[in-house]
C-alpha positions in Angstrom: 0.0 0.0 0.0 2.8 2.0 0.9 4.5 1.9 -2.7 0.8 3.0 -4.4 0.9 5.8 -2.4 4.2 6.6 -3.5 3.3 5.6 -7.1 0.2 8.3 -6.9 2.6 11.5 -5.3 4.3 10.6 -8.4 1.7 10.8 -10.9 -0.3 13.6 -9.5 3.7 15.3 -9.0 4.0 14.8 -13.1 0.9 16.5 -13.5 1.3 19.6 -11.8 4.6 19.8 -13.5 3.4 19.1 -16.8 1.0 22.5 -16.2 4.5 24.6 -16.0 5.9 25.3 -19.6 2.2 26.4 -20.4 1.9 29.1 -17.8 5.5 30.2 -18.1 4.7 30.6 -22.4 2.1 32.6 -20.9 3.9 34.6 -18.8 6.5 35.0 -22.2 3.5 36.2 -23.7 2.6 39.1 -21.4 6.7 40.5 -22.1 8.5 39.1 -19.0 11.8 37.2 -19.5 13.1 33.3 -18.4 14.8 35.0 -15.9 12.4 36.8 -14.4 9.7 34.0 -14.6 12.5 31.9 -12.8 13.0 34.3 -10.1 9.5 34.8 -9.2 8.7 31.1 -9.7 11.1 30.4 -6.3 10.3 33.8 -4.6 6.6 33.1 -4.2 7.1 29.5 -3.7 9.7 30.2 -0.8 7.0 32.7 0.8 4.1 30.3 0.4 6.1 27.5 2.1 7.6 29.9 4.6 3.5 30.5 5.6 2.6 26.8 5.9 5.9 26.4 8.1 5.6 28.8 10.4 1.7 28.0 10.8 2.3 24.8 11.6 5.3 25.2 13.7 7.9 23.1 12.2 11.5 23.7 12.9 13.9 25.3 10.1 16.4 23.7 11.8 18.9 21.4 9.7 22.6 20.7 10.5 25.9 21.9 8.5 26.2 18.4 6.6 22.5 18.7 5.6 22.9 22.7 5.0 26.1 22.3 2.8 23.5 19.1 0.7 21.0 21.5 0.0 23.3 23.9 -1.0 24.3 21.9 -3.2 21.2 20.5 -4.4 19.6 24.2 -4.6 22.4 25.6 -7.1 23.6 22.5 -9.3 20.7 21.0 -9.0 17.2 22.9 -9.1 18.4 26.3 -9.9 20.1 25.5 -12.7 17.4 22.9 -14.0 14.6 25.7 -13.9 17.4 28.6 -15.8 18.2 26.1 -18.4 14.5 24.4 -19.2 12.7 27.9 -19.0 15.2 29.2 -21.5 14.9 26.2 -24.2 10.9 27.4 -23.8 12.4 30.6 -26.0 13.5 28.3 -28.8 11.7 25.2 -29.1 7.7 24.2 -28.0 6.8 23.6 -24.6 6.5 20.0 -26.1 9.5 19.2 -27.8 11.6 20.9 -24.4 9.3 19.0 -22.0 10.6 15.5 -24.0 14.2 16.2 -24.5 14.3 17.1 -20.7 13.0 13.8 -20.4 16.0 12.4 -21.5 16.8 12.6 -17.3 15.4 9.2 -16.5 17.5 7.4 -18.4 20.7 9.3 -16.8 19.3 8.8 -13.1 18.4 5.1 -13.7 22.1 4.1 -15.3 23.4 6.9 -11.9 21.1 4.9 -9.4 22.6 1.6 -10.6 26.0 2.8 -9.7 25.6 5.1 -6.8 22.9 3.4 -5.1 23.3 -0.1 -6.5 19.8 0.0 -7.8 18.6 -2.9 -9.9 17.7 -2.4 -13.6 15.0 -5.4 -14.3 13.9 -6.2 -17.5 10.8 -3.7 -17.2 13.2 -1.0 -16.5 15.2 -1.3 -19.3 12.5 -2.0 -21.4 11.3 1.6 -20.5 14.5 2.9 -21.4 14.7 1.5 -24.5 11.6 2.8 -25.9 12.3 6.3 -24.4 15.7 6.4 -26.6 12.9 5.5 -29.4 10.7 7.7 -28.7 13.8 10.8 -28.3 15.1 9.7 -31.5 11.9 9.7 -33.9 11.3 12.6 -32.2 14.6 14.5 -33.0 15.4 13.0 -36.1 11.9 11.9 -37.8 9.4 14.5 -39.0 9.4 17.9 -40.5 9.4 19.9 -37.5 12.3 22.7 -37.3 14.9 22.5 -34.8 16.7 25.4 -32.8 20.2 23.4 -31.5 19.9 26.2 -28.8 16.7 25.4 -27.2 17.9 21.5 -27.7 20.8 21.9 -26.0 19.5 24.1 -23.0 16.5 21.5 -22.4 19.3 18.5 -22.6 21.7 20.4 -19.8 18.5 20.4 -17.6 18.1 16.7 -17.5 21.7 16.7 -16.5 21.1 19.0 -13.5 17.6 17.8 -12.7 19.2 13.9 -12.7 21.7 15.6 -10.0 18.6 17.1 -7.7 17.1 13.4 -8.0 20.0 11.3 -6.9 20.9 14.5 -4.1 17.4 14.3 -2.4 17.9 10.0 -2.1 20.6 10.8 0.2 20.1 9.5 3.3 21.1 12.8 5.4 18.5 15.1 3.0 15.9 12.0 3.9 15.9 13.3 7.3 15.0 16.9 6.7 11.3 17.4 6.6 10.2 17.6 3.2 8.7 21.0 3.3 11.6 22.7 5.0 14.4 21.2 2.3 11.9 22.5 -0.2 12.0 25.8 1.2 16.1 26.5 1.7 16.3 24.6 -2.0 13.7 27.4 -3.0 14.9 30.3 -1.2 18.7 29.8 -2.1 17.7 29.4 -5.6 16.2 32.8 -5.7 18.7 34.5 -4.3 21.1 32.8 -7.3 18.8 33.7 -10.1 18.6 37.4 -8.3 22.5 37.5 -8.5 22.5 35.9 -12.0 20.3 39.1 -13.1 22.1 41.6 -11.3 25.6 40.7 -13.0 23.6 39.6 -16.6 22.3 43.6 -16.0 25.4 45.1 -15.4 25.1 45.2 -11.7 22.0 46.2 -11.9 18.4 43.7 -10.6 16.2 44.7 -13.7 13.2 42.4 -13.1 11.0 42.7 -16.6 7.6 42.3 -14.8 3.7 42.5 -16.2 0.5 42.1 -14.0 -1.2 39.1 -16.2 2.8 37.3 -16.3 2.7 37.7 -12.2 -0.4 35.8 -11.8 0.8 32.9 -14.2 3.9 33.0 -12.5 2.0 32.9 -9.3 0.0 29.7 -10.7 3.8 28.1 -11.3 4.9 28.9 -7.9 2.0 27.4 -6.0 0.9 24.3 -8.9 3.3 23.6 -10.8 6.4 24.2 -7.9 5.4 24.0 -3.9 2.4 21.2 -4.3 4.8 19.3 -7.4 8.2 19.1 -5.8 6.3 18.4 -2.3 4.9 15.1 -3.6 7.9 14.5 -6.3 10.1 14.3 -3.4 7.5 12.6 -1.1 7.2 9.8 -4.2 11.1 9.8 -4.3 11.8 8.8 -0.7 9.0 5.8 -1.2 9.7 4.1 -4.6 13.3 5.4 -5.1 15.1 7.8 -7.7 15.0 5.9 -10.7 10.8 4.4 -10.4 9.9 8.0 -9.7 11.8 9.1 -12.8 10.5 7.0 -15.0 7.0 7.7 -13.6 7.5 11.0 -13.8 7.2 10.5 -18.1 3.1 11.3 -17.3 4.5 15.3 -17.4 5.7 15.4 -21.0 2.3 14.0 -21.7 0.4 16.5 -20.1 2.7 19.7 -21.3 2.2 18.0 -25.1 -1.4 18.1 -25.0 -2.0 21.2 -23.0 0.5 23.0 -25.3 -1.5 21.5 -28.2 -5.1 22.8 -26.9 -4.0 26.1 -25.7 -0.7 27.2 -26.7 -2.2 25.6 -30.1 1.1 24.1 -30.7 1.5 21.6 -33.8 0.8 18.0 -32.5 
C-alpha cells in the first residue's frame, strides 16, 4: 500500500509539472523574460512554504552536513534545472523541451545503478529502451524545425535535474522534513537567479515584470512548484530515484497536450 501511495505522489507530482511550460509561455507572452519567470517562480514559492511552516510550527532547523547538501542541491541541482529548461521554452515548443528534458530518467536510472546499487530489471530497461525510441523519432523523424539552442538548453537540464534526484535519495536530506528542504532549496535558488540578473544587467536587478505574467507565474509557484516538488520528493523517498523518474514520463504528456489545446502548438 505503501508503494501505491508513492506511485500516486508521483503521478499527480508529473501533472502539476506538466502544467508549468504552459503558464510560463504565458507569462513569455505578457513581455516578462526566463529569468524573471525563474525568479518569481522560487520567490513566491519560498513565501508560500515559509507560511505553511511557520503555521504549523515546524522547525527550520537542519545541521551543516544537511545545510552544505541542499546547497548543493539548490544551485547545481534545481536552480540550474529551472534557468536552463525555462530558456529552451524561448526556442523550441513547450513539447519538444518537455521530451528532450525527459532524457533525465535514463541518466538517473544508469546513476542509481552505480551510486545506489539499484537494480535495472527487464521492465526498467525495457522503458529505457523505448524512451531512446521515442527521443530519437522525435529528434530526427518528422518535418518539425529544430533550434540546437533550445535542444541543448533542455538536454543540460536533464543533466542538473538527474543531479537534484540522486541528491534528495541521500540519506542525510531523507531526514529533513520535506517541506523545509523545499523551502532552503527554494529560497537559495532565488537569491542565485537574483544574482545571475544583477551581474547579466550590469550590476543592476532589472526584473522585466507584467501584472497578467505575475499571476501565471503565481500559478507556477503554488501548482506547478510547492504542491509538485512536495509530492515528487515525497514519491522519491517511497519508490526510489530511478521508479519515480521513469513515472515521472506522465508530465511530458500533459505539457504536449495542453501546449497543443492552448498554446495551439503543432501536434
Amino acid at each position: 500500500m505503501k508503494r501505491i501511495t508513492g506511485i500516486i505522489y508521483v503521478v499527480l507530482s508529473s501533472a502539476a509539472f506538466g502544467i508549468m511550460p504552459v503558464l510560463a509561455k504565458l507569462a513569455y507572452n505578457t513581455g516578462m523574460d526566463s529569468l524573471s519567470v525563474v525568479f518569481f517562480r522560487f520567490f513566491f514559492a519560498a513565501i508560500i512554504l515559509l507560511l505553511y511552516i511557520l503555521y504549523n510550527k515546524i522547525s527550520l532547523y537542519i545541521n551543516k552536513r544537511q545545510a552544505i547538501l541542499i546547497v548543493l542541491l539548490a544551485l547545481v541541482g534545481y536552480a540550474s534545472t529551472s534557468v536552463t529548461l525555462f530558456l529552451s521554452y524561448d526556442y523550441i515548443s513547450v513539447g519538444l523541451a518537455t521530451t528532450i528534458h525527459f532524457l533525465y530518467p535514463i541518466i538517473v536510472t544508469v546513476a542509481s545503478f552505480f551510486i545506489y546499487k539499484e537494480k535495472i530489471d527487464f521492465k526498467k530497461l525495457l522503458a529505457l529502451l523505448i524512451s531512446i525510441l521515442g527521443m530519437y523519432l522525435l529528434v530526427a523523424g518528422g518535418n518539425i524545425s529544430l533550434d540546437m539552442r533550445g535542444i541543448l538548453f533542455s538536454f543540460v537540464s536533464a543533466i542538473f535535474y538527474s543531479i537534484y534526484i540522486l541528491g534528495v535519495s541521500e540519506p542525510e536530506v531523507k531526514k529533513i522534513n520535506t517541506y523545509v528542504s523545499i523551502f532552503y532549496v527554494f529560497m537559495i535558488s532565488s537569491i542565485a537567479i537574483l544574482t545571475l540578473i544583477f551581474f547579466k544587467n550590469g550590476g543592476k536587478i532589472a526584473l522585466n515584470i507584467t501584472s497578467k505574467g505575475i499571476v501565471s507565474v503565481f500559478f507556477i509557484a503554488f501548482i506547478s512548484t510547492v504542491v509538485a516538488l512536495a509530492m515528487f520528493v515525497k514519491g522519491i523517498q517511497v519508490v526510489g530515484p530511478s521508479a519515480a523518474s521513469i513515472l515521472s514520463t506522465f508530465e511530458p504528456i500533459v505539457s504536449i497536450i495542453l501546449g497543443t489545446l492552448i498554446l495551439k502548438e503543432v501536434l
